[in-house]
N, CA and C atoms of all chains as a GROMACS GRO file, in nm:
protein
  549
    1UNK      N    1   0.088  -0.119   0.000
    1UNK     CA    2   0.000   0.000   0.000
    1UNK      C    3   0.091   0.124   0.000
    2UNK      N    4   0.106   0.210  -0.113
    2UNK     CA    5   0.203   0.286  -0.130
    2UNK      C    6   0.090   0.403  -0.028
    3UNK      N    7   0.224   0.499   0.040
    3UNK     CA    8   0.180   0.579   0.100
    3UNK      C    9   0.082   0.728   0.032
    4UNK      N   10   0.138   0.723  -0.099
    4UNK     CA   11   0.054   0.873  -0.198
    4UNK      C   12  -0.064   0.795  -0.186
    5UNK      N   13  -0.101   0.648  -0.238
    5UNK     CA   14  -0.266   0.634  -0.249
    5UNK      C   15  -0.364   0.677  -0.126
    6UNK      N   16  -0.258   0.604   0.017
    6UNK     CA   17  -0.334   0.627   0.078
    6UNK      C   18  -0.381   0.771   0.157
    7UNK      N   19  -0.287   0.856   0.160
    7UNK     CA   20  -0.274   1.008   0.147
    7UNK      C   21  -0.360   1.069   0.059
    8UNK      N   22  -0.406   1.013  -0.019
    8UNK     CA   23  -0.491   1.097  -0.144
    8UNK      C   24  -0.646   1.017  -0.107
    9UNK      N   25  -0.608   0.894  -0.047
    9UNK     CA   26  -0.777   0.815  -0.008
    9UNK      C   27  -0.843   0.940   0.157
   10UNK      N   28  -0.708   0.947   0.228
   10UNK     CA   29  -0.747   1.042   0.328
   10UNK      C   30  -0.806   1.122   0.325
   11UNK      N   31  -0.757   1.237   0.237
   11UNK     CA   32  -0.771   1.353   0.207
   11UNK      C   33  -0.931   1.354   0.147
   12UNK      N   34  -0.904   1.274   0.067
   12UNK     CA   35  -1.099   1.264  -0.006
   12UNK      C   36  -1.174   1.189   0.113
   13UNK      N   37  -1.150   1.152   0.193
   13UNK     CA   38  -1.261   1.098   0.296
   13UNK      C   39  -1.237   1.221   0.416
   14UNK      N   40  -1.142   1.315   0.451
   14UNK     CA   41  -1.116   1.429   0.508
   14UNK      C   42  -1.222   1.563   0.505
   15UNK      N   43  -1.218   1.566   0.323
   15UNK     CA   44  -1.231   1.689   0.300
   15UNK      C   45  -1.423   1.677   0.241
   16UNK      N   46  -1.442   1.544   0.279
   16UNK     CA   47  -1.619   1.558   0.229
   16UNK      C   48  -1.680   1.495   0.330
   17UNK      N   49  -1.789   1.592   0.399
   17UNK     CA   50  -1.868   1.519   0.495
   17UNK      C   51  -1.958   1.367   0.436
   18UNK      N   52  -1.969   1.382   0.313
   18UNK     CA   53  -2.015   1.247   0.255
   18UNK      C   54  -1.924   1.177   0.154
   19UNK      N   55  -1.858   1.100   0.134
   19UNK     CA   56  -1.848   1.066   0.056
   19UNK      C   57  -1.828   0.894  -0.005
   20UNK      N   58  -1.862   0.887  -0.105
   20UNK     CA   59  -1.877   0.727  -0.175
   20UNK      C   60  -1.782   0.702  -0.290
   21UNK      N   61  -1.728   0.587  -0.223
   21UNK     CA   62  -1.628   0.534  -0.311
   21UNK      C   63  -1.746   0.426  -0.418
   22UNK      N   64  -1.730   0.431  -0.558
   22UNK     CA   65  -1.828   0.341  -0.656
   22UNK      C   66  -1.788   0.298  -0.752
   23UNK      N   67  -1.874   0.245  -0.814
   23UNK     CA   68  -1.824   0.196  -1.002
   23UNK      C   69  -1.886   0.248  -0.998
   24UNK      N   70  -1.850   0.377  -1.142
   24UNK     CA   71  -1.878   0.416  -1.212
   24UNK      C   72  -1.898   0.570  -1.111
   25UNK      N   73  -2.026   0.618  -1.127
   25UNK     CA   74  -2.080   0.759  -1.091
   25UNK      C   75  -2.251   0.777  -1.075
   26UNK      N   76  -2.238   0.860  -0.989
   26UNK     CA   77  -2.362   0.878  -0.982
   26UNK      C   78  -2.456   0.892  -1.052
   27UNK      N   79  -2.417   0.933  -1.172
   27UNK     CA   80  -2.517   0.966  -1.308
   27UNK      C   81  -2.497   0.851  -1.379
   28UNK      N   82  -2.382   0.794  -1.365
   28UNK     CA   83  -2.411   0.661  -1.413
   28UNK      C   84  -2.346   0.539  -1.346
   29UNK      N   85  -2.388   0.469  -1.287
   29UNK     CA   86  -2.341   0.364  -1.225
   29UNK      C   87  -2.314   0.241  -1.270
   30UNK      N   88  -2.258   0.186  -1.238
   30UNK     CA   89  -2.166   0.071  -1.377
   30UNK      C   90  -2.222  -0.071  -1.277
   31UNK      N   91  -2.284  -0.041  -1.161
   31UNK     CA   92  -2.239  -0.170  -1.088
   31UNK      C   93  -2.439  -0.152  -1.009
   32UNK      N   94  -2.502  -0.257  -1.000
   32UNK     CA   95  -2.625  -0.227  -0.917
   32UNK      C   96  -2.593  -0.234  -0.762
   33UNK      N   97  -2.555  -0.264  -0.723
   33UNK     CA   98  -2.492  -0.231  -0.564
   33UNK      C   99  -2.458  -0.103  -0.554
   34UNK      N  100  -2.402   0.007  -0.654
   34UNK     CA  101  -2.349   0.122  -0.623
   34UNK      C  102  -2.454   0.209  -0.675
   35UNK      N  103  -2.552   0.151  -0.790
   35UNK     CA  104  -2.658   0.237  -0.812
   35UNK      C  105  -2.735   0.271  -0.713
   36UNK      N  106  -2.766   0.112  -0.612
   36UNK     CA  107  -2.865   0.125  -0.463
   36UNK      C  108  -2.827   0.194  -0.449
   37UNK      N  109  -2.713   0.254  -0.367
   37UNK     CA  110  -2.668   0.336  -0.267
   37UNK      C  111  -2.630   0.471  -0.324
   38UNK      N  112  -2.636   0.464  -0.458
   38UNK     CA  113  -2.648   0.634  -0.452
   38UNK      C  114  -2.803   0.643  -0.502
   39UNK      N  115  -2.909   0.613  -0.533
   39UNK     CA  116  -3.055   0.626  -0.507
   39UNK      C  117  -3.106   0.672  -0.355
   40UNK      N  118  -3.039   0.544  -0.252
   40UNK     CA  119  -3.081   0.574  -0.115
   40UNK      C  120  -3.037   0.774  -0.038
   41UNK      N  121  -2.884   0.756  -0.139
   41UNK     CA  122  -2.798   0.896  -0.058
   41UNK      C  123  -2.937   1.024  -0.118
   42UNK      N  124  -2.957   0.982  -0.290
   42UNK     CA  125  -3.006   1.090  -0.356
   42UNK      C  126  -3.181   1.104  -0.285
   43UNK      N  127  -3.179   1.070  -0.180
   43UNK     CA  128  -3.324   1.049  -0.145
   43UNK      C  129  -3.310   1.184   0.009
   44UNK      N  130  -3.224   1.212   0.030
   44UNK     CA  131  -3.194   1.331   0.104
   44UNK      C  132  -3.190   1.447   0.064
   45UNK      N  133  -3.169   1.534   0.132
   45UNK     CA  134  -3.127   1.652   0.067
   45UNK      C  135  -2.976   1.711   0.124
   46UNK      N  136  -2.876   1.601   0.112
   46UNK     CA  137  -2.739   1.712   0.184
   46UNK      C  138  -2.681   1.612   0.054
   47UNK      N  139  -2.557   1.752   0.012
   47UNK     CA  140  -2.501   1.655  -0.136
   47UNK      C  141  -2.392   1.530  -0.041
   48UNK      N  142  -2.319   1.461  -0.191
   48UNK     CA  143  -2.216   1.403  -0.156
   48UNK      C  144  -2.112   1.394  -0.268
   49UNK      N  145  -1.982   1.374  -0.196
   49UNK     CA  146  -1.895   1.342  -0.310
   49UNK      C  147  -1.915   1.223  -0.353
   50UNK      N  148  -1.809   1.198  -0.476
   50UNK     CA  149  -1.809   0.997  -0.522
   50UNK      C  150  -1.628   1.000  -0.576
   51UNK      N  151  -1.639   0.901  -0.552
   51UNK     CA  152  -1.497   0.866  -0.655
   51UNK      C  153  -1.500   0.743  -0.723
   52UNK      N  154  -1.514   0.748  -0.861
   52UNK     CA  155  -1.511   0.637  -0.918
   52UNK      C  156  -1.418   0.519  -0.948
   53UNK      N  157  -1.453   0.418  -0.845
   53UNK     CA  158  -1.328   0.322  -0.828
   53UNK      C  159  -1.260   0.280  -0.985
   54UNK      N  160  -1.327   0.276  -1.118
   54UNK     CA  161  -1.338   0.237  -1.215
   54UNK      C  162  -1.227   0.290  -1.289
   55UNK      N  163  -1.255   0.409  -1.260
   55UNK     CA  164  -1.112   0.508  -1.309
   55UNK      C  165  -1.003   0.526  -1.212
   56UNK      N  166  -1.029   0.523  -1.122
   56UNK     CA  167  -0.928   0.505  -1.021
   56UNK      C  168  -0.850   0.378  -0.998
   57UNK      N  169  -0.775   0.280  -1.045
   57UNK     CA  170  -0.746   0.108  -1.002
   57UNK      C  171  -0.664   0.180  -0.907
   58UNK      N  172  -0.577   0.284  -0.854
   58UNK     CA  173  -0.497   0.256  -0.736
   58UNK      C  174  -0.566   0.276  -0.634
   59UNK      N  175  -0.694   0.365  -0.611
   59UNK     CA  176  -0.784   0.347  -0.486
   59UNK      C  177  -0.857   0.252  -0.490
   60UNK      N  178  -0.894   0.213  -0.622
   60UNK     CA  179  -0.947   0.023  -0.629
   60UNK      C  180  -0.886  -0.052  -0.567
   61UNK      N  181  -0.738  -0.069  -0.583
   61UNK     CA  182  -0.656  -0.206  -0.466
   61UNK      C  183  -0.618  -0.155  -0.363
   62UNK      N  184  -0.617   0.001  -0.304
   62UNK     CA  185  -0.590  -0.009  -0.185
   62UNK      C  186  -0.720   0.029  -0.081
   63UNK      N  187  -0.793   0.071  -0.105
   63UNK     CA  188  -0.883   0.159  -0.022
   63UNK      C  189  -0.961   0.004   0.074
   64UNK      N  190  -0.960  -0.146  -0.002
   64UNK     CA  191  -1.030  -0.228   0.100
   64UNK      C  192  -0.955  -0.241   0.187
   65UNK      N  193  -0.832  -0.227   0.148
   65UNK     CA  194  -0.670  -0.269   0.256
   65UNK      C  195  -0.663  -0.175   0.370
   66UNK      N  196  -0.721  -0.030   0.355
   66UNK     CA  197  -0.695   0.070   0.444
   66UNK      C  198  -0.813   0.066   0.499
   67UNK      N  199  -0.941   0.026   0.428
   67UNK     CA  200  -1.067   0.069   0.531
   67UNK      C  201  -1.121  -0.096   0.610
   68UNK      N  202  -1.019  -0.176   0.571
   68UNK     CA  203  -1.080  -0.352   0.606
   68UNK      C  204  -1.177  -0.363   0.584
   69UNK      N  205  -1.283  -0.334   0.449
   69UNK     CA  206  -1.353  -0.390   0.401
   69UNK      C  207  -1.318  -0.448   0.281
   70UNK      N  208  -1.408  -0.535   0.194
   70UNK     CA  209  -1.326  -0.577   0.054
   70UNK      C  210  -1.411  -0.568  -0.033
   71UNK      N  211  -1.521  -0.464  -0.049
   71UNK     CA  212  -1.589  -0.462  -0.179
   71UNK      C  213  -1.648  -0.287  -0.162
   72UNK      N  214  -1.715  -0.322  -0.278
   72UNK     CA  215  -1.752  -0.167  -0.310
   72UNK      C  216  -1.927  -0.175  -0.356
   73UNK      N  217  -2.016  -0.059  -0.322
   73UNK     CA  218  -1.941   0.111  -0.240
   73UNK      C  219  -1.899   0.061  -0.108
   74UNK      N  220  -1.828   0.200  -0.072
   74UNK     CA  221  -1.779   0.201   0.051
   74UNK      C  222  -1.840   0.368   0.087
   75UNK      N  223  -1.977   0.356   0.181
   75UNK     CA  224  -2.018   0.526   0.233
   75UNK      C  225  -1.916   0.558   0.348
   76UNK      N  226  -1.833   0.686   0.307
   76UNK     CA  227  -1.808   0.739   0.435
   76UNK      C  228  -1.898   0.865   0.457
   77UNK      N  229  -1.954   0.908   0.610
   77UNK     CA  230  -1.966   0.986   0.658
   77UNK      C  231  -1.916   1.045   0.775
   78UNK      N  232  -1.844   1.181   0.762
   78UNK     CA  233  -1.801   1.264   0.839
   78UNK      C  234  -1.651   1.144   0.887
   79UNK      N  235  -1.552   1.117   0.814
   79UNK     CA  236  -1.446   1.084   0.818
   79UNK      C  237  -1.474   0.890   0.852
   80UNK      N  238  -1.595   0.828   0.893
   80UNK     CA  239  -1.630   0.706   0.950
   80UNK      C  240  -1.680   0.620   0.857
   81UNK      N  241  -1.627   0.474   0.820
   81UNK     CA  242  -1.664   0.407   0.686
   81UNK      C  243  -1.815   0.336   0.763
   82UNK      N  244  -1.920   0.374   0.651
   82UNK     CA  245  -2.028   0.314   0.724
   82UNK      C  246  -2.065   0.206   0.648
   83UNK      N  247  -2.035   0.184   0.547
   83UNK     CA  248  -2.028   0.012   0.495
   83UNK      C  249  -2.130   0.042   0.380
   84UNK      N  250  -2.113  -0.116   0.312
   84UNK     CA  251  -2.182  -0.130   0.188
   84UNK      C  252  -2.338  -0.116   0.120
   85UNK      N  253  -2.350  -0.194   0.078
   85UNK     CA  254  -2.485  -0.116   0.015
   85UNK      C  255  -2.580  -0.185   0.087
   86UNK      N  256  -2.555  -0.324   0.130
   86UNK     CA  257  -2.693  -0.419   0.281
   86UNK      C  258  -2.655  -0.308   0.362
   87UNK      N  259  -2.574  -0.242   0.407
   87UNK     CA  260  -2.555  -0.202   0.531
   87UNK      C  261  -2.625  -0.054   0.586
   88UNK      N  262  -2.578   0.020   0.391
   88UNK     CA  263  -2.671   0.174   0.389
   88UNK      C  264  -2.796   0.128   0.352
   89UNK      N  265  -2.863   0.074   0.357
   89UNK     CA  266  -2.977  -0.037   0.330
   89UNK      C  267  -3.066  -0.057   0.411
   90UNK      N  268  -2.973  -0.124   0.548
   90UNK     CA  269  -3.021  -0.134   0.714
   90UNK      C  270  -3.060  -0.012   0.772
   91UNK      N  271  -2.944   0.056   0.746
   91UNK     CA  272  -2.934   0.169   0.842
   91UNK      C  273  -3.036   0.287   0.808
   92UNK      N  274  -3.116   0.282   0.661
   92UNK     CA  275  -3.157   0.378   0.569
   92UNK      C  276  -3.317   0.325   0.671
   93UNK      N  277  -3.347   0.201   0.659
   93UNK     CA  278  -3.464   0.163   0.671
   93UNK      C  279  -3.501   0.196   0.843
   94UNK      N  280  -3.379   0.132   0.932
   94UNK     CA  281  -3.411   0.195   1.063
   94UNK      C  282  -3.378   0.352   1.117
   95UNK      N  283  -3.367   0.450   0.986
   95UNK     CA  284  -3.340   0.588   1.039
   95UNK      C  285  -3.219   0.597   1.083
   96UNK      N  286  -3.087   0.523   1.135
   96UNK     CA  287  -2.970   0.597   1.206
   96UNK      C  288  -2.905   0.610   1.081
   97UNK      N  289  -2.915   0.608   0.895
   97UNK     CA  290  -2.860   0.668   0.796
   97UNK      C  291  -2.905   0.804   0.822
   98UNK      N  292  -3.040   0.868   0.845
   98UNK     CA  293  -3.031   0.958   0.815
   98UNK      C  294  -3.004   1.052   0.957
   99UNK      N  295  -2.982   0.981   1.078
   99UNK     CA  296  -2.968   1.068   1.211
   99UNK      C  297  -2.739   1.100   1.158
  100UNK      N  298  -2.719   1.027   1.102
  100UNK     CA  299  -2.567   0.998   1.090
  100UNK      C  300  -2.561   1.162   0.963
  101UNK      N  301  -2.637   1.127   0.869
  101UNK     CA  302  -2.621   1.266   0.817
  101UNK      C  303  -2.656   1.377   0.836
  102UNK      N  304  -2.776   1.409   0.909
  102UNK     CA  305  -2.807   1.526   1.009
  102UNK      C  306  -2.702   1.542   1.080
  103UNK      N  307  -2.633   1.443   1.163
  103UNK     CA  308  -2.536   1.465   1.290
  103UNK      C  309  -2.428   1.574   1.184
  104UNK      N  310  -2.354   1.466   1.053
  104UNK     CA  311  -2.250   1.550   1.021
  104UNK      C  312  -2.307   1.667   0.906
  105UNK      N  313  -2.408   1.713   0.876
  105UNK     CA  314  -2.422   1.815   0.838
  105UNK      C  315  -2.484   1.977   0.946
  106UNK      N  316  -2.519   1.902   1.099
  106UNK     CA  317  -2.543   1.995   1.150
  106UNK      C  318  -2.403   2.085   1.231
  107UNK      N  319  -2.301   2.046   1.200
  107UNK     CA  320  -2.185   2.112   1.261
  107UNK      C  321  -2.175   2.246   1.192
  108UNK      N  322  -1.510  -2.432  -0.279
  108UNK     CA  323  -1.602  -2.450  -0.271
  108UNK      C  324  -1.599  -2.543  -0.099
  109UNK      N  325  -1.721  -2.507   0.006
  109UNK     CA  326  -1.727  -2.582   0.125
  109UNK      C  327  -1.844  -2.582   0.165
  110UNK      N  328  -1.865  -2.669   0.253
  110UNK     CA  329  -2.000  -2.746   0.324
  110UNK      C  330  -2.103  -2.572   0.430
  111UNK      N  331  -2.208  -2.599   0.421
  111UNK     CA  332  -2.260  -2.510   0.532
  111UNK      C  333  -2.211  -2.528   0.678
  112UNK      N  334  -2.187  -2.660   0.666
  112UNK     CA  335  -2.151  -2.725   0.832
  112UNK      C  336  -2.026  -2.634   0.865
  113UNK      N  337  -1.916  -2.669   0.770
  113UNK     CA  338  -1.821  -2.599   0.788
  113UNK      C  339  -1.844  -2.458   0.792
  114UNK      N  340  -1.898  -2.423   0.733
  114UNK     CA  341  -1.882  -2.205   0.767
  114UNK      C  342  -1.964  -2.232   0.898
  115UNK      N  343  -2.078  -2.321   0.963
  115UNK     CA  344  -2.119  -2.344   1.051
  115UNK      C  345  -2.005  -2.311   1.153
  116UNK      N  346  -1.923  -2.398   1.176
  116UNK     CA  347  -1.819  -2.423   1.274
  116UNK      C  348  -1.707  -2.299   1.283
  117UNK      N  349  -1.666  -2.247   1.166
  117UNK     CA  350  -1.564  -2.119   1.208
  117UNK      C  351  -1.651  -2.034   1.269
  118UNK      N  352  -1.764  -2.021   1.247
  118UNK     CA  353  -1.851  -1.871   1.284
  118UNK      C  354  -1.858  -1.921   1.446
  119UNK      N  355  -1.930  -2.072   1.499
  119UNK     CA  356  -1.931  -2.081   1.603
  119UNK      C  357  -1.797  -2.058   1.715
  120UNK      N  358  -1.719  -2.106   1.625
  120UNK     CA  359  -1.606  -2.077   1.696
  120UNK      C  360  -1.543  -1.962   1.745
  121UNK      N  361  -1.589  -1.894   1.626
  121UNK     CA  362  -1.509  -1.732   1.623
  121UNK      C  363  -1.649  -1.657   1.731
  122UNK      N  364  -1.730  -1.686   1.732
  122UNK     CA  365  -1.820  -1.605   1.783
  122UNK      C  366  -1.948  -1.735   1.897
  123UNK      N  367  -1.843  -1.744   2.033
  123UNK     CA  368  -1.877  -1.818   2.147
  123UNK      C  369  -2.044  -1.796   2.179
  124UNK      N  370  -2.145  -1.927   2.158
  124UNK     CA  371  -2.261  -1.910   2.228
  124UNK      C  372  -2.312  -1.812   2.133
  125UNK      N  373  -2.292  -1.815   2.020
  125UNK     CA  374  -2.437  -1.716   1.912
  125UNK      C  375  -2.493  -1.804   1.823
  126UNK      N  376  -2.605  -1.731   1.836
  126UNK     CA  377  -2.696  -1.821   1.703
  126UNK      C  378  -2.663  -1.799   1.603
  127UNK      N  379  -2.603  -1.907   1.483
  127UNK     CA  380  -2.541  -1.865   1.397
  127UNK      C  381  -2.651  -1.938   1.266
  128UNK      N  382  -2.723  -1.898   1.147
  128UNK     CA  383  -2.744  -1.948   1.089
  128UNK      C  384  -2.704  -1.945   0.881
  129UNK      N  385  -2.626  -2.068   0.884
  129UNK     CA  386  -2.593  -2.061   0.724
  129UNK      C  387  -2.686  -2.088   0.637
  130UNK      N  388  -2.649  -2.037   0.522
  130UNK     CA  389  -2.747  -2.093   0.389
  130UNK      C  390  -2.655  -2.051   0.287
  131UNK      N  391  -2.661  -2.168   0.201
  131UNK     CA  392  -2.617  -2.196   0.057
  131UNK      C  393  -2.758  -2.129  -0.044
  132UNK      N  394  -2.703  -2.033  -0.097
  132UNK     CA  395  -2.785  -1.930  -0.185
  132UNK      C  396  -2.765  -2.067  -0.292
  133UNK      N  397  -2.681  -2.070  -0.391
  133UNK     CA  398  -2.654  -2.140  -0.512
  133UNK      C  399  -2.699  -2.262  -0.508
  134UNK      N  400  -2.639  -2.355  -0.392
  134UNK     CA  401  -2.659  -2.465  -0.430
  134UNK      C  402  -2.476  -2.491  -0.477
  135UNK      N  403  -2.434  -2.397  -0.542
  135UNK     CA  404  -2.300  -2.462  -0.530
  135UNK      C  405  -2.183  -2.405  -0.437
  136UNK      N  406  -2.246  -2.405  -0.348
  136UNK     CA  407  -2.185  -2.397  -0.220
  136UNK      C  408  -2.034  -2.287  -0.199
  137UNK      N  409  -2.058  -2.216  -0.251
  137UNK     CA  410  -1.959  -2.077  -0.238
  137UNK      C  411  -2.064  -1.950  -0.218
  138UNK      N  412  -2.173  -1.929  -0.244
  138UNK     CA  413  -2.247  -1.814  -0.213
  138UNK      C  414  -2.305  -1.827  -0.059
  139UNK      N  415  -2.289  -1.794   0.017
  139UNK     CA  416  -2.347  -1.804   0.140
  139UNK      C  417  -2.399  -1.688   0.224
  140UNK      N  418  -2.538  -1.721   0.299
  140UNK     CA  419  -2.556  -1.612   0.329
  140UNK      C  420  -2.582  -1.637   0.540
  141UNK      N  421  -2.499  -1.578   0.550
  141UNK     CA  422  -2.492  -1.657   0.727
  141UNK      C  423  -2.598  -1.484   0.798
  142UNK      N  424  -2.667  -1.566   0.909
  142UNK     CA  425  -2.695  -1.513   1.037
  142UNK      C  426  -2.613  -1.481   1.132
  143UNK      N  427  -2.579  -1.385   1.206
  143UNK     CA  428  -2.504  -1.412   1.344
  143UNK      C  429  -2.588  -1.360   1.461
  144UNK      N  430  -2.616  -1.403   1.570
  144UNK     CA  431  -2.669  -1.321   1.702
  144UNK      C  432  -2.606  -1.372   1.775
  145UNK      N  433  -2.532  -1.239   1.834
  145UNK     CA  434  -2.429  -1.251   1.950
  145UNK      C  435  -2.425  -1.120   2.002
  146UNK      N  436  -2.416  -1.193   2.126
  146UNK     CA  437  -2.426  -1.094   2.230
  146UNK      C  438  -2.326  -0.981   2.207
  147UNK      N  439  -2.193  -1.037   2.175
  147UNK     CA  440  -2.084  -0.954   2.177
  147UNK      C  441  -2.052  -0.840   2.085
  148UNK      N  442  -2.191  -0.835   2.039
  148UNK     CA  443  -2.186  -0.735   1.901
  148UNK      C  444  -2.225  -0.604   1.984
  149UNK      N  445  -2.278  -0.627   2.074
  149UNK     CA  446  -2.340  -0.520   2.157
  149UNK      C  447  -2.221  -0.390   2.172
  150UNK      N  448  -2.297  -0.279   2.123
  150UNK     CA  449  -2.213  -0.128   2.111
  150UNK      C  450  -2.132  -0.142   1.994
  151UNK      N  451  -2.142  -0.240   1.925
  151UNK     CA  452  -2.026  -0.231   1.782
  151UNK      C  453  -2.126  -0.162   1.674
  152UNK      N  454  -2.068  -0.088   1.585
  152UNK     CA  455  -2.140  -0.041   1.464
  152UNK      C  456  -2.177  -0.141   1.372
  153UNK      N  457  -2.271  -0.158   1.303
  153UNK     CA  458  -2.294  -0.239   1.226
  153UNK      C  459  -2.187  -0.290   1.141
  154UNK      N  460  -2.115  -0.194   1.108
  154UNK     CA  461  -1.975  -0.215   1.000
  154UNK      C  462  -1.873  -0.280   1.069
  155UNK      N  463  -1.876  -0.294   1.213
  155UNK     CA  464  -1.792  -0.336   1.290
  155UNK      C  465  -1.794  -0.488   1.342
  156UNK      N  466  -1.939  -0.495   1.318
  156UNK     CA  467  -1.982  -0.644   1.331
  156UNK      C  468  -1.992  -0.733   1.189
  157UNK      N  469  -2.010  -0.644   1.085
  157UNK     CA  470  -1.962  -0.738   0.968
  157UNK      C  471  -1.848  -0.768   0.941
  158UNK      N  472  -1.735  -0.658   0.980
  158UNK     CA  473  -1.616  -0.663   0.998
  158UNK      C  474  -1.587  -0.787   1.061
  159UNK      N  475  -1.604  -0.811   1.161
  159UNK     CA  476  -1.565  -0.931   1.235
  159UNK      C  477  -1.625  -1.049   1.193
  160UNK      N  478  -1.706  -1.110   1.132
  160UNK     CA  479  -1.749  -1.190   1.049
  160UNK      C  480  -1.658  -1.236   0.932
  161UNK      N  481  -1.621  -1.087   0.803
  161UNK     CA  482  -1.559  -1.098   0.739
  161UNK      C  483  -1.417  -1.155   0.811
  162UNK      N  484  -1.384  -1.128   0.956
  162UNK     CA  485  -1.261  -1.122   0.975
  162UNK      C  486  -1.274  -1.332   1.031
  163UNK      N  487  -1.335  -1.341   1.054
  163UNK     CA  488  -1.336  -1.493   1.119
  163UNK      C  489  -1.356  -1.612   0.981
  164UNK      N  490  -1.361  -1.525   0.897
  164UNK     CA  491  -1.408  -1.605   0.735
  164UNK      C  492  -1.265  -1.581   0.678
  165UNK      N  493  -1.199  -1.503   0.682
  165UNK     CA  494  -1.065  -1.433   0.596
  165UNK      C  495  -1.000  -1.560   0.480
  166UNK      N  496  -0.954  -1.631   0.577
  166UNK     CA  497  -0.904  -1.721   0.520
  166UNK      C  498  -0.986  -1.767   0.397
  167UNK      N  499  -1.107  -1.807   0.421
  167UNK     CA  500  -1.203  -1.896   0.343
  167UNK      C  501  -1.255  -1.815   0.215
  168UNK      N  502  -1.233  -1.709   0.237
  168UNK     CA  503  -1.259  -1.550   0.146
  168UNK      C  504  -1.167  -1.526   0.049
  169UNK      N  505  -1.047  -1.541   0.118
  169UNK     CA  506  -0.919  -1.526   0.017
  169UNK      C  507  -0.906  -1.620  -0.056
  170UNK      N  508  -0.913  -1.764   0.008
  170UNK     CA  509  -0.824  -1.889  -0.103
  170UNK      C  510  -0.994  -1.923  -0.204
  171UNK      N  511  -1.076  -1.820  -0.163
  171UNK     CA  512  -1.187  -1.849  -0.269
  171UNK      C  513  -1.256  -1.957  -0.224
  172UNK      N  514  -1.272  -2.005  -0.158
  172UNK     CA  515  -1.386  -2.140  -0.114
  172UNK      C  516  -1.483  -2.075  -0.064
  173UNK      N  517  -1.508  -1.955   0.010
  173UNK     CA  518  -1.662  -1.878  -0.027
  173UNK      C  519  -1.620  -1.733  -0.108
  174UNK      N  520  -1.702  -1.753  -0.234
  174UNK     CA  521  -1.707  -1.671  -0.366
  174UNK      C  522  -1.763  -1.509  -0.284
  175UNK      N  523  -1.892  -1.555  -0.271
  175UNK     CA  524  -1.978  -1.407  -0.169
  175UNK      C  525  -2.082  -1.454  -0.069
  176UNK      N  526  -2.058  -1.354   0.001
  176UNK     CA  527  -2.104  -1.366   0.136
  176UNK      C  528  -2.201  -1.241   0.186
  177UNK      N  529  -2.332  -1.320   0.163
  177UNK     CA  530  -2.429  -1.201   0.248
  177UNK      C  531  -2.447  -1.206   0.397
  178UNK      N  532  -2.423  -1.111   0.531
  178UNK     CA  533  -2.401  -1.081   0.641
  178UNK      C  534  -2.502  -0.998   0.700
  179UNK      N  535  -2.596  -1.092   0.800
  179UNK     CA  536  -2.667  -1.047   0.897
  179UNK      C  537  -2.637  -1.064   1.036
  180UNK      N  538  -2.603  -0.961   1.079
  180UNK     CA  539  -2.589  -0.946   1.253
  180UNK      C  540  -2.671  -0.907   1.338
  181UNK      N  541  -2.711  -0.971   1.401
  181UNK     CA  542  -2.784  -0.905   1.511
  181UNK      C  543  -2.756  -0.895   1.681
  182UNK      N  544  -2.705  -0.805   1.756
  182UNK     CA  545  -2.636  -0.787   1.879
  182UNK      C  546  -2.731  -0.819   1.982
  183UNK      N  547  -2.750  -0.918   2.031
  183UNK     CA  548  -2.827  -0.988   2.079
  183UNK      C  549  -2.766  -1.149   2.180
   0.00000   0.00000   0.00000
């Protein structure tokens, strides 16, 4: 795990209170697991970043290594990996998705 | 490719006294979709308790004998 990837994975999970690592993009999603989860995000109203693992292969092989998960998306909010698309899924249906984005957009 | 019994037994092992339940999605026995309820999940984030699942499977994940794995926890 070269140290620039993971310095540059920081910085983009640093500098966005939301953000999703995916295939492809939000406007177009290459993968149905990453489409769920940006449908569920686009069902709010606070934006988010994305980074498309697709174009990216060096945050593709390192980002499961740094966050110990091993697939994709990966939601972070407010610097904390909140997991895949069952997980923004769970969390969407029992409300603590959206108490987690109130929390980091009310600062 | 491995038995339900077997992902049965690492999960019990890795995770003392929980109800653990497997299922073979396919039929060819690499898709699996396990249960866990354990107590010890209690105060972990959800991501933290799949984490540890994924982490008690690692082995079986890497050399490919389970392909994918759907993960339900419940802290209990």
């Amino acid at each position: 795990m070269s140290e620039e990837i993971i310095g540059k994975i920081k910085s983009e999970i640093e500098s966005n209170k939301v953000i999703l690592f995916m295939k492809g993009t939000p406007e177009a999603p290459q993968c149905g697991f990453s489409a769920a989860t940006v449908q569920i995000l686009k069902g709010y109203p606070y934006p988010f970043a994305s980074v498309d693992v697709l174009s990216n292969p060096d945050v593709r092989a390192t980002l499961p290594k740094y966050s110990n998960w091993p697939t994709f998306p990966q939601l972070f909010i407010d610097g904390e990996l909140i997991g895949g698309c069952d997980i923004v899924h769970e969390l969407n249906s029992s409300g603590e998705l959206e108490q987690k984005l109130k929390t980091a957009f009310a600062q | 490719m491995m038995k339900s019994e077997d992902v049965h037994k690492i999960l019990s092992h890795a995770f003392e006294s929980a109800e653990i339940t497997v299922q073979d999605l396919t039929g060819g026995m690499d898709h699996f979709s396990v249960i866990v309820m354990w107590d010890g999940f209690k105060g972990k984030s959800l991501i933290q308790q799949h984490q540890m699942v994924n982490q008690s499977l690692k082995e079986t994940l890497e050399d490919g004998r389970i392909h994918a794995l759907q993960i339900k926890t419940v802290a209990r």
